[in-house]
Residue, then its C-alpha position, 0 to 999 in steps of 0.5 A: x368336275x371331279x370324276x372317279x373312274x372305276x376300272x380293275x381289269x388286268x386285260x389291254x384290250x379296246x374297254x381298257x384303251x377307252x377307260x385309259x384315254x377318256x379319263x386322260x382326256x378329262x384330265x388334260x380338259x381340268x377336270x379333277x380326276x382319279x382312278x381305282x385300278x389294278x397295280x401293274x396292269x394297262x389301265x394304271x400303267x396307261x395313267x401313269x403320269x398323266x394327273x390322274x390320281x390313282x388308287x389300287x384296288x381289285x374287282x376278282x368279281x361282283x362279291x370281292x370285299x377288296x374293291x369295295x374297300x378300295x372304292x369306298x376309300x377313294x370316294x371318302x378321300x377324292x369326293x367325286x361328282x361322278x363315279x364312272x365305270x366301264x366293266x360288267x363285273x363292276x356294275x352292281x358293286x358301283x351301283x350299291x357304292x353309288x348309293x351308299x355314297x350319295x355320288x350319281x354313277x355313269x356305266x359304260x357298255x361296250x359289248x353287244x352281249x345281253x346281260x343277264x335278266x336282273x341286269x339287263x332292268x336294274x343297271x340302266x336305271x339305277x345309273x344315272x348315265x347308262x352309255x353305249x359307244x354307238x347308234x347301233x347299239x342304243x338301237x339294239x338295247x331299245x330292242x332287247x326292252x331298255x326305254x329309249x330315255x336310258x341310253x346314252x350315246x358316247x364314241x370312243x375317242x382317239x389321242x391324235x398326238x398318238x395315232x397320226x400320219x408320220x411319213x417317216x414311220x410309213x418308211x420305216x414300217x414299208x422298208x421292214x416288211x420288204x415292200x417296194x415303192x410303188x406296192x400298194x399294201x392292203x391291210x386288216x387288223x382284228x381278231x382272226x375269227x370267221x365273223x370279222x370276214x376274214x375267209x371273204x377278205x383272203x378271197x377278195x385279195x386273191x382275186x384283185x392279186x390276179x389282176x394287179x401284181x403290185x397288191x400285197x396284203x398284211x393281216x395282223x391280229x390272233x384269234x381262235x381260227x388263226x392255224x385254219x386262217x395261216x392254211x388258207x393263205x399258205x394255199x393261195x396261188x399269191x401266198x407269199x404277198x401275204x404278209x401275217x403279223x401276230x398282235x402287237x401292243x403298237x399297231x401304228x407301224x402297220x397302219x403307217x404302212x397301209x394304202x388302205x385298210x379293210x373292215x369286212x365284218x359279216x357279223x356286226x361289231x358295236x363300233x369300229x376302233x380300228x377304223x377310226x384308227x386308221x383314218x387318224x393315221x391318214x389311211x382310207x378305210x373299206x368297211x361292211x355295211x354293217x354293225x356300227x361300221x358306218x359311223x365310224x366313217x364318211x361313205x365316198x369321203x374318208x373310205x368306202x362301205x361294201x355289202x358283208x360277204x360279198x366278195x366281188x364287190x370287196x375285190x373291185x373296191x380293192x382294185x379300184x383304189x389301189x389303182x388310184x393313189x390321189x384318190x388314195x391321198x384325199x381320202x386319207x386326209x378327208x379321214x383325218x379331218x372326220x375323227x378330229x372332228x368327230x373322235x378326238x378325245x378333245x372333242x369326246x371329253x366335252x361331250x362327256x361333260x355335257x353329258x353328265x351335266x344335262x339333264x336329270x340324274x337318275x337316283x335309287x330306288x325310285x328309277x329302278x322301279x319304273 
């Protein structure tokens, strides 16, 4: 199959970290594979010597006569199978390209967001894949009117030579944030916004540090209630086994050096990257029961779902495993063995083949019209 994946964005985040190991994935299974990308951005430099051809190009915005040029040079020049497309500003110019060109279009959506009215009927028909990262979200977009026959459900998929337990590392990770042997280290890494839970989290943590002097806590991320969230903490009675961290570009080191990790979410997240994450990296996971959360993980197994918000059930989950490192230890590697079953990229590049390869495809004008 000869794919060309469509992705101008100059930003590093979890859209671009998805665009970037999906079409490394197709790649390294033997599909023929290349890109559209921004010179000098994450999504090029993250496919810089992986077989992936690339091709500059820049989307500024739907109207922006650059991309085109340089979509419509790649498609003459690559003769794809599929175009495939990742970011909102994109969609309706791959829409017209895809057309134009004759070569079915495949659209991710990684946001909840709802699009705007046109949007929102057009794009999921005129693409012949319109594919959510979740269950949750095919859900909701069945919800908001999309017909069910329209949506396709693709998880993100992970790079487990990149993100795996590696002792050495924890060591390293535990040693330079002056942690002691037998500290058990909470941690949370996200956006420091009052919908991730992080204000029931600080108070969970407090509340289980009374009991256990041996809890430390490590939050790593920025976000818009970071000076509030840097408060808070400094006003806990266990302020200094609070341990803040800005975004890093390699949070591995972090989850190396984790006992567990925390999702406590109060507003739903379409998926749940940093679980799967952690698991790779052999760390057990308390997520809300919330969102796509829950498909992100084995309830009892790899880690535990808890109500949002509720701080007492998020402390007394804390304590219970904090105080049980061989539980710790099988849920760790129960973890593991469920994203390399379920969310290796491996595992995600076949059923993106699969995918584009059964069933109908849809074609314009005649499916948008339905």
């Amino acid at each position: 199959m000869r794919l060309l994946f469509v992705g101008t964005n100059k930003g590093g985040g979890g859209t671009e970290s998805h665009f970037v190991t999906l079409a490394r994935a197709m790649s390294a299974a033997g599909h023929a594979v290349a890109a559209v990308a921004r010179p000098g951005c994450p999504i090029a430099q993250g496919l810089q010597g992986s077989g992936v051809d690339l091709y500059p190009g820049v989307f500024k915005n739907v109207f922006d006569p650059r991309g085109y040029r340089a979509v419509w040079r790649a498609a003459r020049r690559f003769r794809p199978d599929w175009i495939v497309g990742s970011f909102s500003k994109e969609y309706w110019p791959l829409a017209g390209l895809s057309h134009a060109l004759d070569v079915p279009l495949a659209l991710f959506k990684h946001m909840d967001f709802p699009m705007k009215p046109a949007t929102h009927h057009f794009i999921p028909r005129l693409a012949g894949r319109f594919i959510v990262i979740s269950d949750f979200m095919r859900k909701r977009f069945i919800g908001r009117g999309v017909p069910a026959d329209y949506l396709h459900v693709l998880y993100n998929p992970l790079d487990l030579a990149y993100f795996r337990p590696d002792p050495a590392l924890r060591r390293q990770a535990r040693t330079a944030l002056g942690l002691h042997e037998d500290d058990v280290l909470a941690g949370f890494i996200g956006a420091l916004h009052p919908g991730k839970g992080i204000f029931v989290l600080a108070d969970a943590l407090d509340q289980a540090m009374d009991r256990l002097p041996r809890l430390r806590a490590l939050w790593v991320g920025e976000g818009p209630v970071a000076a509030d969230f840097a408060r808070r903490l400094a006003a806990s009675p266990h302020a200094e086994r609070h341990v803040r961290r800005g975004w890093s570009k390699d949070v591995r080191p972090f989850y190396a050096a984790m006992d567990l990790l925390a999702m406590p979410s109060v507003e739903s997240d379409t998926f749940g990257r940093v679980s799967i994450e952690a698991q790779a990296c052999g760390v057990p996971v308390l997520g809300s029961q919330l969102g796509g959360i829950p498909e992100t993980l084995l309830p009892g197994a790899s880690g535990l779902l808890l109500p949002p918000g509720a701080v007492e059930a998020w402390r007394d989950a804390m304590l219970e495993l904090a105080q049980d490192a061989p539980r710790r230890q099988r849920m760790g590697q129960a973890g593991w063995e469920f994203v390399n079953d379920r969310f290796s990229a491996p595992v995600i590049a076949e059923d993106f083949r699969r995918l584009l390869m059964e069933g109908q495809v849809s074609r314009w004008p005649a499916s948008a019209l339905r």
